[in-house]
N, C-alpha and C positions, 0 to 999 in steps of 0.2 A: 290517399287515405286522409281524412279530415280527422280532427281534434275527438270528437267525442269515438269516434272507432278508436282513435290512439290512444285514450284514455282506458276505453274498455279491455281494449288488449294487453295493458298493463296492467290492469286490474285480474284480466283472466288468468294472464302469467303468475304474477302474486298469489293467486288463488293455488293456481296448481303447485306451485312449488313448495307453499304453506301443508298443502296435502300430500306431498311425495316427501316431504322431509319426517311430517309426522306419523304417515305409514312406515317408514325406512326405520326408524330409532323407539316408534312405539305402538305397532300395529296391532299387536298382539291382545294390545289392554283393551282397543278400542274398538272392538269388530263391528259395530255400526258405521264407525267412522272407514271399515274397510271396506262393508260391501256398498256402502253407500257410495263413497270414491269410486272405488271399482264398478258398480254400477253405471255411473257416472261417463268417467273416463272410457268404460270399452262401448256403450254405444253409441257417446261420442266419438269415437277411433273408428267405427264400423259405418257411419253416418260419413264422416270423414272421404273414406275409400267408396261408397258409395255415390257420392257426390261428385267424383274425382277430385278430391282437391290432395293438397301433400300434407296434412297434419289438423289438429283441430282447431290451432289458430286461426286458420283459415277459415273457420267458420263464423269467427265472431268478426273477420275482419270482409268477409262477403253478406254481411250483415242476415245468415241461415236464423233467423231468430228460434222460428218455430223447430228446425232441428236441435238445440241448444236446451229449448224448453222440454223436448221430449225426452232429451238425456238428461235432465235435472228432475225430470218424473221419476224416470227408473231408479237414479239413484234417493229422491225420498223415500220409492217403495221398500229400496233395499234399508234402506234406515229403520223402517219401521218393521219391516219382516226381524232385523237383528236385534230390536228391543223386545219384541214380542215374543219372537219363538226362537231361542236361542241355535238348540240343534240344528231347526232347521237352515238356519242363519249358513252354521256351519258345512253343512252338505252344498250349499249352494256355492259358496264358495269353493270349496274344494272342488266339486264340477266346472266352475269357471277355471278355475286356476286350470284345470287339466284341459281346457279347450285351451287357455293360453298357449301353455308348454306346447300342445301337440299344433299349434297353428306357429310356435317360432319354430319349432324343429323343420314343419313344413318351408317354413321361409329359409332355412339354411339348406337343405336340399334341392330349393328350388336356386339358391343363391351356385351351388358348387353344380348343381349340372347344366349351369347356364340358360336356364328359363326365367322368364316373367310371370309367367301366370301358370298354373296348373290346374288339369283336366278336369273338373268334378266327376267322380263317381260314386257309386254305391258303398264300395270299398274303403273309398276316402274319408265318407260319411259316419259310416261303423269307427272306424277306427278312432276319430275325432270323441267318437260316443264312449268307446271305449277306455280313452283316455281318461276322459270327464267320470266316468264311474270311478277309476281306480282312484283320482283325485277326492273322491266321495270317503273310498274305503281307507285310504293314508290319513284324511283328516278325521277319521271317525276312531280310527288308532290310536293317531299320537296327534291329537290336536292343537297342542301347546307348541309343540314343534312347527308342526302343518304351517299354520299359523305365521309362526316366527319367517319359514323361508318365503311362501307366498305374499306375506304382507311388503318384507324385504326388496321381492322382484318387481312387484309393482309399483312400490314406492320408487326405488333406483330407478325405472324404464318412466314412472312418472317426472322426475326429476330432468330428466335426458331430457325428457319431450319437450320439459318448460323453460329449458336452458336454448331449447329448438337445433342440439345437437345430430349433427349427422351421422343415422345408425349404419352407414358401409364403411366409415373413416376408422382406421383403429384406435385414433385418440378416444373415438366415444366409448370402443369398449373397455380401454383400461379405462376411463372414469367411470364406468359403470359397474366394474368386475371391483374397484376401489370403494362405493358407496356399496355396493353388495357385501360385501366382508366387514364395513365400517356396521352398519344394520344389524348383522348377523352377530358379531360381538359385543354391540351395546345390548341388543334383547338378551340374548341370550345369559349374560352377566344378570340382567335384573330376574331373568328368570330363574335362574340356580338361585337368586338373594330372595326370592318368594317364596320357593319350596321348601317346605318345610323340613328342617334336620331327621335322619332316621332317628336321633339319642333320644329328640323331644317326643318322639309318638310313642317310647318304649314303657311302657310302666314301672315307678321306681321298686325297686329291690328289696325289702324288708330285712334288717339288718336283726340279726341274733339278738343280739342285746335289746333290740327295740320291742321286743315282744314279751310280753307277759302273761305266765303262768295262771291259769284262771284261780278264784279262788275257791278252797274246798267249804 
């Protein structure tokens, strides 16, 4: 590895951990900054595994340019889809988010009946879709919330990856399962200090005294 890959690779790490930290404590506020990231991050993650290599370092450091460039496309699209059309911002996200979840579940199942790889089918397919819809219908619910945990899981799983910790070791998941609950409490705090009080939306009372008898 020569100097200028060492360099970039530091720079890449910086980058992502700038981005998992501020997804993690304020993702909520910042939803270009998440689908952009998250744009981002999964097809570089997906490019990654395609590739063969073991994480997305390994791209900047097998000098994959042009892969690199095409996940910094997706995620400008996604920056500009989340300034522009809000909603739709929001559905897309919660569709990813629900491919996420349904592609880590798939990885613990595949972890506890002792496979590497699993079958593709029709089935697998739907389900993945299925997923992805409900993640549509949850953020289109309670999108404050949505928001809050999805921004959280990607930030913490961003963090992991830029620390370049090992996801089968159990120390990665208590730091993980640690930076998820650190996330979830700091948003969450600034979120309840947002919302606005039920007393202040009530209209004030008119007090007896304060009212005057027309004149005859």
């Amino acid at each position: 590895m020569n100097l200028i890959t060492s360099i970039l690779t530091f720079l890449f790490t910086a980058v992502i951990l700038a981005l998992g930290g501020l997804l993690l404590l304020a993702g909520r506020k910042y939803t270009w900054i998440l689908l952009g990231a998250g744009g981002f991050l999964i097809t570089a993650a997906l490019a990654a595994e395609l590739e063969n290599v073991s994480n997305t370092f390994t791209l900047v450091q097998d000098r994959l340019w042009i892969v690199l460039l095409i996940a910094l496309g997706v995620g400008a699209l996604g920056i500009i889809i989340a300034l522009k059309y809000e909603n739709l911002s929001h559905d897309i996200i919660g569709f990813a988010a629900g491919l996420y979840f349904a592609s880590w579940f798939d990885e613990i199942l595949l972890h506890l009946n002792g496979q590497d790889q699993n079958q593709f089918t029709w089935w697998v397919a739907l389900l993945f879709i299925a997923v992805g819809i409900a993640g549509v219908w949850i953020t289109r619910q309670d999108a404050d919330e949505a928001l809050i945990l999805i921004s959280v899981m990607i930030g913490s799983r961003t963090i992991a990856e830029g620390l370049n910790l090992d996801q089968t070791k159990s120390f990665t998941a208590v730091i993980t399962l640690g930076l998820v609950l650190t996330g979830v409490v700091v948003q969450y705090a600034s979120y309840l200090r947002e919302k606005p009080r039920i007393g202040r939306q009530l209209p004030p009372v008119p007090h007896p005294i304060d009212e005057e008898l027309p004149y005859k």
